[in-house]
BALO-416445 format. One line per field, with one value per residue (C-alpha): z negated, x, y; chain. Coordinates in nm, 3 decimals. Last residue first. Layout:
N
pz = Z; ...
px = X; ...
py = Y; ...
chain = A; ...
% end
This chain:
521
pz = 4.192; 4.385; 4.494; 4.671; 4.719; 4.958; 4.821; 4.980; 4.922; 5.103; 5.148; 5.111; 4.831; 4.701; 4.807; 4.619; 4.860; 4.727; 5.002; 5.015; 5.095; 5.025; 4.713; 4.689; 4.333; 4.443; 4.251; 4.084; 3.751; 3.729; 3.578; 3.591; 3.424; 3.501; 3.560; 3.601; 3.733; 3.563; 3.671; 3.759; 3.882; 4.251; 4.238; 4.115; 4.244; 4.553; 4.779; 5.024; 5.363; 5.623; 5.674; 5.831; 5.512; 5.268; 5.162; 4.815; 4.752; 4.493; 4.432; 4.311; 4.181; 4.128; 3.886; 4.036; 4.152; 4.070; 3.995; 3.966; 3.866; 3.891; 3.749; 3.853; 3.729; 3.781; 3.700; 3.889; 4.071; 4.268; 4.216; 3.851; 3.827; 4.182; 4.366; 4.262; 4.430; 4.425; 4.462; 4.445; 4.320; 4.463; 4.816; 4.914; 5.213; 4.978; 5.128; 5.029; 4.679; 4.612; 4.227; 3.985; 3.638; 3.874; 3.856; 3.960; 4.236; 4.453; 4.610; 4.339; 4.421; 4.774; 4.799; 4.587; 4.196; 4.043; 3.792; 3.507; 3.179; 2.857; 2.503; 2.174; 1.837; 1.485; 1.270; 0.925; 0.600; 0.423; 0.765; 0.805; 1.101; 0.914; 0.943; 0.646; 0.296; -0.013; -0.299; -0.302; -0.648; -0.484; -0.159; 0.165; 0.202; 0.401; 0.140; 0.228; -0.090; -0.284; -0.040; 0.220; 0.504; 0.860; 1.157; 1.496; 1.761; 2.092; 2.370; 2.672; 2.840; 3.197; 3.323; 3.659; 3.784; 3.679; 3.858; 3.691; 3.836; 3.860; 3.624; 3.320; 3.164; 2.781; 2.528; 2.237; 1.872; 1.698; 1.341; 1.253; 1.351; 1.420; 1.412; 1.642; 1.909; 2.208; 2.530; 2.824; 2.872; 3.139; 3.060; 3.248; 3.161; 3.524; 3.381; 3.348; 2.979; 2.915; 2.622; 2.357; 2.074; 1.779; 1.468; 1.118; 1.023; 0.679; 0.786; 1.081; 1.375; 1.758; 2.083; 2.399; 2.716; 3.092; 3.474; 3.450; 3.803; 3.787; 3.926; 3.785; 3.376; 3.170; 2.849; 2.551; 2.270; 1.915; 1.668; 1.324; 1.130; 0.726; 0.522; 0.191; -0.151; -0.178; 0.056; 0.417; 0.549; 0.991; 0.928; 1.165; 1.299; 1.648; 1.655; 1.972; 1.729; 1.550; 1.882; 2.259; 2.418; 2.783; 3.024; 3.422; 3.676; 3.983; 4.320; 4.624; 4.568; 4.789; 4.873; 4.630; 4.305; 4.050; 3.724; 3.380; 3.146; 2.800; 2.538; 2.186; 1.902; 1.559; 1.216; 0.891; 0.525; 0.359; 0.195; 0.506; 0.596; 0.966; 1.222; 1.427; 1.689; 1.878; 2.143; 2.360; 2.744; 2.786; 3.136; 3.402; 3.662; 3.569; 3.524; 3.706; 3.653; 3.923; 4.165; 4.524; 4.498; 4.206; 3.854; 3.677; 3.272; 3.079; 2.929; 2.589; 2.308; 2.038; 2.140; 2.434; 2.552; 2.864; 2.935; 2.753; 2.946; 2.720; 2.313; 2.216; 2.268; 2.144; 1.781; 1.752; 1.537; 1.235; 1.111; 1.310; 1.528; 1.476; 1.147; 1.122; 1.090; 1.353; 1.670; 1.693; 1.665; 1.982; 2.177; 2.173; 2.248; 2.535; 2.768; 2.990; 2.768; 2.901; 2.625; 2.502; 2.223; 2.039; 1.878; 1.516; 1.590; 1.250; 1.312; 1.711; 1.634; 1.963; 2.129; 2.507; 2.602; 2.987; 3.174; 3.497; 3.787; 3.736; 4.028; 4.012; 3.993; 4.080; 3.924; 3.639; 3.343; 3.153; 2.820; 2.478; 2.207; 1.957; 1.687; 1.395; 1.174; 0.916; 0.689; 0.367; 0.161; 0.044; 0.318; 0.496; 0.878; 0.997; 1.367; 1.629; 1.849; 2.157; 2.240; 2.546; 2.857; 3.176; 3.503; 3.853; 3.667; 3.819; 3.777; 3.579; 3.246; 3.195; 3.102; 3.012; 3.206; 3.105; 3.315; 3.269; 3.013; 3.302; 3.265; 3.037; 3.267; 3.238; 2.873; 2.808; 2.538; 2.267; 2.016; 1.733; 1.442; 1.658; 1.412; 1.551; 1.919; 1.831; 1.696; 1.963; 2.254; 2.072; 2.074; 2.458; 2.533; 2.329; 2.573; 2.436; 2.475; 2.625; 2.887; 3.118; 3.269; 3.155; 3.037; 2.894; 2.652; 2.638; 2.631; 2.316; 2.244; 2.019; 2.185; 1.952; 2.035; 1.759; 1.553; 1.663; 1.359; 1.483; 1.708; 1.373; 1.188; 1.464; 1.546; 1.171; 1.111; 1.452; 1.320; 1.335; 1.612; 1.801; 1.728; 1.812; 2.148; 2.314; 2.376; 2.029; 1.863; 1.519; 1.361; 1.710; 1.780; 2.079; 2.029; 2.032; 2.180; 2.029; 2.172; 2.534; 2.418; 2.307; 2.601; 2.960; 2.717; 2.460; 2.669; 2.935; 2.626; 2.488; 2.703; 2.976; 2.781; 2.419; 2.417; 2.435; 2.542; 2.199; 2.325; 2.638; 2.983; 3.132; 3.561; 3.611; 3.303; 3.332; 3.715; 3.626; 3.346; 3.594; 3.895; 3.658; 3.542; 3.934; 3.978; 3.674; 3.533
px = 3.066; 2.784; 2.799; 2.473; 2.265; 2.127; 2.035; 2.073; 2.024; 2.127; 1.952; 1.973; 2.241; 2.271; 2.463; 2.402; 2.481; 2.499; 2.523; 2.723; 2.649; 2.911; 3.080; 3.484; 3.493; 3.532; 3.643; 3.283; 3.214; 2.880; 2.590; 2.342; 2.031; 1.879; 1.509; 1.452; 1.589; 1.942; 2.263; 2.578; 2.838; 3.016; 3.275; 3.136; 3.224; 3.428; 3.542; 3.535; 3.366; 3.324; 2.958; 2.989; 2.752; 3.014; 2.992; 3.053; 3.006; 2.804; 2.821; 2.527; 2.516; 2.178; 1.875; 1.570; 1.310; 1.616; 1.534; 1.827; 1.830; 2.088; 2.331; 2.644; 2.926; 3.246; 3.001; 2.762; 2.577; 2.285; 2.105; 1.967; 1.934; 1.978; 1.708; 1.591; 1.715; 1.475; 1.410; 1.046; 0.800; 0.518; 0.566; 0.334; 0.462; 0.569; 0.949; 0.931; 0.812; 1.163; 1.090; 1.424; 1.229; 0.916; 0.824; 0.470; 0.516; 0.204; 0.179; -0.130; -0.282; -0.310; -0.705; -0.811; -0.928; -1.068; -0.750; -0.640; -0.508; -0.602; -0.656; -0.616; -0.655; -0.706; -0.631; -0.608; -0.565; -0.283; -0.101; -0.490; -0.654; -0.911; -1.096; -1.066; -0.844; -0.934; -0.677; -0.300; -0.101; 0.048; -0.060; 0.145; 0.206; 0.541; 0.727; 0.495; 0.544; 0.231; 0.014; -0.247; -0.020; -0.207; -0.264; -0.364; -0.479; -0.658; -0.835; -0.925; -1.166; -1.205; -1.541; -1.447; -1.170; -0.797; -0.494; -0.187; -0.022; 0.364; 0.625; 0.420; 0.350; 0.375; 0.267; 0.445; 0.457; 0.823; 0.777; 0.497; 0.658; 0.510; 0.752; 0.632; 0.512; 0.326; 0.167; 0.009; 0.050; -0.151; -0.411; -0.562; -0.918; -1.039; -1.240; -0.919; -0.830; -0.580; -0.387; -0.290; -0.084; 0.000; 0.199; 0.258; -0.003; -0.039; 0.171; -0.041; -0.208; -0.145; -0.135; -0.108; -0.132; -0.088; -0.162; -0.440; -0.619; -0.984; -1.211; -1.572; -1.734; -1.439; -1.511; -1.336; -1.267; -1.123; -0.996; -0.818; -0.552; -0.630; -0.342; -0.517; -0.363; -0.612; -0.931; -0.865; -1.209; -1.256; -1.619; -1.522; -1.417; -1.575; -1.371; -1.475; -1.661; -1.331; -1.199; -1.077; -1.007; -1.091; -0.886; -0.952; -0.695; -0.884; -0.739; -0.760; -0.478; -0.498; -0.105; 0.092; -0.062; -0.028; 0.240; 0.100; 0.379; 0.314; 0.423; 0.493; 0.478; 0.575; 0.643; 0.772; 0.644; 0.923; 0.937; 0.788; 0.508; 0.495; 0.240; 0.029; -0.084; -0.395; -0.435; -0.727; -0.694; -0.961; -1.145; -1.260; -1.211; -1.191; -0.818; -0.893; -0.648; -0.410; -0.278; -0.214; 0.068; 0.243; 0.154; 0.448; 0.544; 0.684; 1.018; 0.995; 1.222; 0.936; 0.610; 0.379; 0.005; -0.099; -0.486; -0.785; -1.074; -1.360; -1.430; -1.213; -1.488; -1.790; -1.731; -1.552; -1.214; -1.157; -0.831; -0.882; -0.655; -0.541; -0.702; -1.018; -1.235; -1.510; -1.446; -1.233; -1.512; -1.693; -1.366; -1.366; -1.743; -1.673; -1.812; -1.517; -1.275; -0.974; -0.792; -0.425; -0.256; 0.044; 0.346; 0.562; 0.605; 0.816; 1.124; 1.108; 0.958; 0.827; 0.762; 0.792; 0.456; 0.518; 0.192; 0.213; -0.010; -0.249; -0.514; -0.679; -1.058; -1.089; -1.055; -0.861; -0.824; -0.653; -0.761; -0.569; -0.747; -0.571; -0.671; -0.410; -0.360; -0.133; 0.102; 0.178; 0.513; 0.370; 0.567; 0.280; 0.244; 0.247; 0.114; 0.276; 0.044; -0.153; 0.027; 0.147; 0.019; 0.289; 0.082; 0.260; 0.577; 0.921; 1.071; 1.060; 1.281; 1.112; 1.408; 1.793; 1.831; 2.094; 2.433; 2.517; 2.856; 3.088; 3.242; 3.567; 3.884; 4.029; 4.036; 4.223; 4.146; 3.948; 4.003; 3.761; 3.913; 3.901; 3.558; 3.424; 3.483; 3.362; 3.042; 2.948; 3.034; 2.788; 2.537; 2.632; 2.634; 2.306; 2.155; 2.055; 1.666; 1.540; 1.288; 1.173; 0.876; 0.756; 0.834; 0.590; 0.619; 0.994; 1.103; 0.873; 0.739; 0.900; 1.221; 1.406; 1.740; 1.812; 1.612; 1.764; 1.954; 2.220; 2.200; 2.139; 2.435; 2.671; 2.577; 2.615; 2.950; 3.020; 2.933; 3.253; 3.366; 3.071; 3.118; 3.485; 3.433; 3.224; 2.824; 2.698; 2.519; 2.395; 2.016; 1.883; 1.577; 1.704; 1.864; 2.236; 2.254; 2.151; 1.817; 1.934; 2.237; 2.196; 2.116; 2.269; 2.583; 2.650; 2.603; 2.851; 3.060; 3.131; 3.312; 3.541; 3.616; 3.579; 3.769; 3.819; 4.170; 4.262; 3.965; 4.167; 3.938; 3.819; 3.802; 4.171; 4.320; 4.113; 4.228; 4.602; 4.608; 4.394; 4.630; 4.946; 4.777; 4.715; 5.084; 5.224; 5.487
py = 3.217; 3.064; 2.693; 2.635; 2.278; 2.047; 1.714; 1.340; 1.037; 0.697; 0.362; -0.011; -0.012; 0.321; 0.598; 0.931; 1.202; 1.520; 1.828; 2.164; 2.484; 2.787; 2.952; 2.828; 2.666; 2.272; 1.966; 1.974; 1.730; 1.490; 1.521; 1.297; 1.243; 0.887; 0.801; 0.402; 0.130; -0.024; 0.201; -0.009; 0.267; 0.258; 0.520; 0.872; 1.230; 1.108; 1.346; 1.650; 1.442; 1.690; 1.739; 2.113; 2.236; 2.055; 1.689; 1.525; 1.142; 0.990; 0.613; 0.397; -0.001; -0.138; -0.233; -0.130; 0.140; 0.435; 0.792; 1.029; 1.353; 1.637; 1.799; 1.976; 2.078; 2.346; 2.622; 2.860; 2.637; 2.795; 2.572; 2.523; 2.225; 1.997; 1.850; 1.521; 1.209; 0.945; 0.597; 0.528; 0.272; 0.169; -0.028; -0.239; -0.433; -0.692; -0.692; -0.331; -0.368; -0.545; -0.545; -0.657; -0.772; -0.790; -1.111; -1.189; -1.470; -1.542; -1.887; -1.991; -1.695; -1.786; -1.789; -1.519; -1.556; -1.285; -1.107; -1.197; -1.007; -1.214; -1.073; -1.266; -1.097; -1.331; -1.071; -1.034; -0.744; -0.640; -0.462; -0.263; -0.322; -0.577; -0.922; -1.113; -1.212; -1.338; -1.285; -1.371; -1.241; -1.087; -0.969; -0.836; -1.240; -1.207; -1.420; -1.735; -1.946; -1.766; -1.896; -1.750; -1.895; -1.859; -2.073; -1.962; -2.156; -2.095; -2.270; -2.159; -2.414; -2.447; -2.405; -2.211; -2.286; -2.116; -2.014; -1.921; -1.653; -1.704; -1.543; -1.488; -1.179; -1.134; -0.866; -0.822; -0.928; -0.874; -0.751; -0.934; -1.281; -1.544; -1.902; -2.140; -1.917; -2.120; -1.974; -2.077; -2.443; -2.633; -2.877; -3.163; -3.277; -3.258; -2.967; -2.758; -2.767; -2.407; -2.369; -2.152; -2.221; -1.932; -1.990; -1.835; -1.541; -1.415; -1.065; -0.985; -1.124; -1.056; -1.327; -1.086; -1.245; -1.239; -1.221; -1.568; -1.597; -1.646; -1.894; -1.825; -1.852; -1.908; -2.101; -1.989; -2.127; -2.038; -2.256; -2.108; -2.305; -2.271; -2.247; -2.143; -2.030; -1.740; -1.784; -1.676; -1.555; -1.608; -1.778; -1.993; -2.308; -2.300; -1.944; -1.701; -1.444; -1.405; -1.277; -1.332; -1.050; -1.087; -0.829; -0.723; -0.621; -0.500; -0.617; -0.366; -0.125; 0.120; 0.253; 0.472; 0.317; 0.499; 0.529; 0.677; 0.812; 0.827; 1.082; 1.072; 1.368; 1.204; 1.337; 1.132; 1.184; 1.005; 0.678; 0.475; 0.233; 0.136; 0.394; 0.174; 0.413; 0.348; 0.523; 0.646; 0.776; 0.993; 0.955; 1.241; 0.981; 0.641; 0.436; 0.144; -0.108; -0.267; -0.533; -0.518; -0.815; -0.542; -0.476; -0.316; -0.423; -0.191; -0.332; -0.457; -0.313; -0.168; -0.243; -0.080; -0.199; -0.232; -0.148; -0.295; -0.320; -0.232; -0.348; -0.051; 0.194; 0.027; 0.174; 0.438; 0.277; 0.454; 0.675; 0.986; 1.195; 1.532; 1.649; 1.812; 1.511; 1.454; 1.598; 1.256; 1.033; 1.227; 1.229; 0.902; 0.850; 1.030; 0.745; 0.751; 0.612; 0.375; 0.178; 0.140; -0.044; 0.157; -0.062; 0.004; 0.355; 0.432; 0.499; 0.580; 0.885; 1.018; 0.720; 0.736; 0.477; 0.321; 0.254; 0.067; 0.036; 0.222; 0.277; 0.635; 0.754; 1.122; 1.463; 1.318; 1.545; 1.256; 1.395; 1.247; 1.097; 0.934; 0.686; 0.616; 0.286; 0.339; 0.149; 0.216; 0.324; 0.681; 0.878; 1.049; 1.041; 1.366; 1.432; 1.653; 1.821; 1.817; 1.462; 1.413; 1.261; 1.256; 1.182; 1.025; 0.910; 0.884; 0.560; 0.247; 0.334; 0.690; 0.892; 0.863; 0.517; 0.274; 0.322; -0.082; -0.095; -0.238; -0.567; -0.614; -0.732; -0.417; -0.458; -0.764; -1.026; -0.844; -1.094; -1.139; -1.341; -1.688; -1.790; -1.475; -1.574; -1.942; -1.769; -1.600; -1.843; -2.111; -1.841; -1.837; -2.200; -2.257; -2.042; -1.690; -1.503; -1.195; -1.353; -1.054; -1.227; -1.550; -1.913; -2.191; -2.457; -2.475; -2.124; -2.096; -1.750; -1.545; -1.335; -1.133; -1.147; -1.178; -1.420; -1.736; -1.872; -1.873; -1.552; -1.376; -1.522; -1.424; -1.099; -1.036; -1.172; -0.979; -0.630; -0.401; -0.656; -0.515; -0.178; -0.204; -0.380; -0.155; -0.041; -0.248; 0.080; -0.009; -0.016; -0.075; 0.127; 0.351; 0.710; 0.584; 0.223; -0.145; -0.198; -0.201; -0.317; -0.629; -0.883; -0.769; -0.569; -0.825; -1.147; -0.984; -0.851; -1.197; -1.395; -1.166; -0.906; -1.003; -1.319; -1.679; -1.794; -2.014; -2.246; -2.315; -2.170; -2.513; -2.592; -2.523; -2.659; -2.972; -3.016; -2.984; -3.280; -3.472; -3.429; -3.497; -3.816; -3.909; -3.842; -4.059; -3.836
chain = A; A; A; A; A; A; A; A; A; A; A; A; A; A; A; A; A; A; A; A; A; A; A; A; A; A; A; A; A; A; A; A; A; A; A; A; A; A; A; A; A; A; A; A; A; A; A; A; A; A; A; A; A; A; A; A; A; A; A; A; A; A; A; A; A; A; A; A; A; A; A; A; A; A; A; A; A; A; A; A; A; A; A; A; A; A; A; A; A; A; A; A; A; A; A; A; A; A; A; A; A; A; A; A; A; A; A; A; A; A; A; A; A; A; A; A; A; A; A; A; A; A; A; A; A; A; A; A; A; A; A; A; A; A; A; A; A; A; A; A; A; A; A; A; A; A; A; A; A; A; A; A; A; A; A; A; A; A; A; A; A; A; A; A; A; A; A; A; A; A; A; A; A; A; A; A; A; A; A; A; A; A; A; A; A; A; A; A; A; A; A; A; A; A; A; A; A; A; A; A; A; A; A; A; A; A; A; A; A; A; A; A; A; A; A; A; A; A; A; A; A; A; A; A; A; A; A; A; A; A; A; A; A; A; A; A; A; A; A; A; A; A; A; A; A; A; A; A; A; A; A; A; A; A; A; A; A; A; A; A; A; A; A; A; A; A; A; A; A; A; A; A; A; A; A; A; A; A; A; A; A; A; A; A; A; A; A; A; A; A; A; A; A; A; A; A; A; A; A; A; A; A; A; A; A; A; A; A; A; A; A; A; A; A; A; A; A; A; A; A; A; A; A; A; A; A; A; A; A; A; A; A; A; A; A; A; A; A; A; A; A; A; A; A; A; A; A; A; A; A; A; A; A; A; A; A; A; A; A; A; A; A; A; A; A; A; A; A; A; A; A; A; A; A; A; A; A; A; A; A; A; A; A; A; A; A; A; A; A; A; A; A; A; A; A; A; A; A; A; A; A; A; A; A; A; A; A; A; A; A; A; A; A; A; A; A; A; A; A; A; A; A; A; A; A; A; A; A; A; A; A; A; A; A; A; A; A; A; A; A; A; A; A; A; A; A; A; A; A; A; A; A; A; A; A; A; A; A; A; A; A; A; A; A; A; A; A; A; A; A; A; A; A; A; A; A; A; A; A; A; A; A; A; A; A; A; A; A; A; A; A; A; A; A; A; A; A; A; A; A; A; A; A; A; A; A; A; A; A; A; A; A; A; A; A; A; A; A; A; A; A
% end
């Protein structure tokens, strides 16, 4: 054979797997576990669990028609006209992956050469929170197929004024939580509207309340989102934190009782993060009415006043609404992208954070589009026949809802990097979040296990060792294990009965922890 053929013929096979080679293992569960599972686990809002290779062969023909046509995973925004934080979305490569795997009949290739399932967390998924809120009481929300809007009231008790820096909502009833927004209420007025009715909660927005700074809000499968560079909200001393629960229709009266963890700043936190909601009252195309069988496309803009430095945003309509643009016009004329969703979907709004802040001077223009489908061919129209259509919370009603996080402009803002997907508070000099090894529950042991809790700041691998009181190594409880950040329960099997001290050590990757505890028989 001709040599340099040979060379050729031996290069290919190197550098390209044969199609007949694809499987499971080593193609499709990395895509599975870093981009499905979080959702798609027991107790999270996934329909199906996809943690193995059964459950996802069991539902392949889906994965693969889904991934197509790019609604799972569900990431709106396009990639192409800006990019943020967190971005949950498939190359072309890997949806093209998918669906030759299926079209191959599924093999699992070989096992040992599967990644690890990640060790998600079992708690709060940033760390370990500084205030826990809960609800006074579980609320009912009835079963007759409608939607709800719900306004809760919940005391802080703060004796003094605290920098937030992240605010994670724990849903209580995952089934019907559809997303919660957030505002700060020192003015009681609140509490006022909710002494009211006698139920828990009340059904109307207090008027000059929800108009403030709004604070983070939570939807169904986004991470929280943790301010960092010095960066927070003022949460105000003797405040009420207010909620607003959007409750989705169901058949069955359902119950909820949800809880939000509040994270603070550890060191002063200098830079105030502020919010503009652009509204109806922003359009230069206004009045915002949707007559039946109108697509109209909505204009607001906004001019901004001083130098600011854009954090985020939150485009939200409802059922009529189709697409969302927003730009910036600097007043050289030049624009910069913010954010563009081609195809809106109710279902999956969110808030978004971009990677870099985006600096602004003063008398630039916002501007913001939204168009909507009054028509009998959009099969989202929550009316039918159509009829006119305005301003409302309700699902059958409109919004045209934009708010902005930024911050007052600082010279270097256009150097600083906002990512925190894996945050390294430590190389910022402002560190915030924690890893922690909680003392173990209940000590003395008494069985053959242990359990403890772990709280990690990021994603990373973790072993735990076993010492006794004299520091002789006794063994291995748990070879390295990929656990993402957050608060992780952990319990983990004893090779030793004889009562005495002995220590945990949970190594991590920059730094070791450690806690004392007794083995009592």
């Amino acid at each position: 054979m001709n040599k340099f053929l040979f060379f050729l013929i031996s290069l290919c096979s190197f550098v390209y797997k044969p199609l007949d080679a694809q499987n499971y293992s080593e193609d499709i569960a990395p895509i599975i576990y870093s981009k499905c599972t979080n959702c798609h686990r027991p107790g999270e809002i996934g329909p199906f669990s996809l943690t193995n290779y059964q459950e996802v062969k069991n539902w392949a023909y889906t994965i693969k028609y889904v991934t197509a046509i790019g609604y799972m995973p569900p990431w709106k925004p396009d990639i192409h006209y800006q990019n943020f934080q967190k971005e949950n979305v498939l190359t072309t490569e890997q949806i093209q992956d998918i669906a030759d795997w299926v079209d191959k009949g599924m093999p699992q290739g070989d096992p040992s050469k599967e990644p690890q399932l990640p060790t998600f967390p079992t708690g709060s998924q940033i760390g370990k929170p500084d205030l826990v809120l809960s609800f006074s009481q579980s609320y009912t929300h009835k079963g007759n197929g409608k939607d709800e809007y719900r306004y809760f009231v919940i005391p802080t008790n703060l004796t003094e004024d605290k920098n937030l820096i992240a605010l994670e909502m724990r849903p209580g009833n995952k089934k019907i939580v559809h997303h919660t927004l957030f505002w700060a209420d020192n003015t009681g007025k609140a509490r006022q509207e909710d002494a009211k009715t006698p139920e828990y909660g009340f059904s109307n927005s207090p008027s000059g309340v929800l108009t403030g700074n709004q604070l983070p809000g939570y939807v169904p499968g986004q991470k929280p989102n943790v301010y960092s560079n010095g960066m927070s909200q003022v949460l105000p001393k003797g405040s009420d934190l207010v909620l607003q629960m959007h409750y989705a229709p169901t058949s069955l009266d359902e119950t909820d009782s949800s809880t939000i963890n509040l994270f603070f700043a550890k060191n002063p936190a200098p830079r105030q993060v502020y919010s503009k909601i652009l509204l109806p009252t922003d359009l230069v195309n206004g009045p915002f009415i949707i007559a039946p069988g109108a697509k109209p496309k909505f204009h607001a803009v906004y001019k901004v006043p001083v130098k600011v430095s854009l954090l985020g945003i939150w485009p939200h309509c409802h059922m009529l609404g189709k697409k969302w643009e927003v730009y910036a016009k600097l007043p050289d004329g030049s624009t910069i992208n913010l954010i563009r969703i081609n195809e809106w979907d109710f279902n999956w709004q969110g808030g978004y954070y971009f990677n870099s802040l985006i600096v602004l001077p003063p008398d630039t223009e916002i501007h913001a589009y939204c168009s909507y489908d009054n028509t009998e061919d959009n099969p989202t129209n929550p009316n039918n026949p159509p009829k006119y259509v305005t301003w409302g919370e309700g699902t059958a009603d409109e919004m045209f809802y934009l708010p902005l996080s930024f911050v007052f402009y600082q010279a270097g803002d256009e150097n600083i990097t906002l990512d925190t997907d894996q945050p390294n508070f430590h190389d910022q000099g402002f560190e915030q979040l924690e890893d922690r090894l909680e003392p173990v529950a209940p000590n003395p042991v008494t069985t053959r296990e242990l359990n403890t809790t772990l709280v990690l700041s990021k994603d990373q691998n973790v072993e735990f060792k076993l010492f006794d009181e004299k520091g002789s190594l006794l063994g291995t409880l748990l070879q390295p294990t990929h656990y993402l950040q957050g608060q992780h329960q952990v319990n983990l099997k004893l090779p030793v009965s004889k009562s005495g001290i002995y220590f945990i050590q949970a190594n991590l990757e920059n730094r070791i922890l450690v806690q004392k505890f007794l083995v009592s028989n």
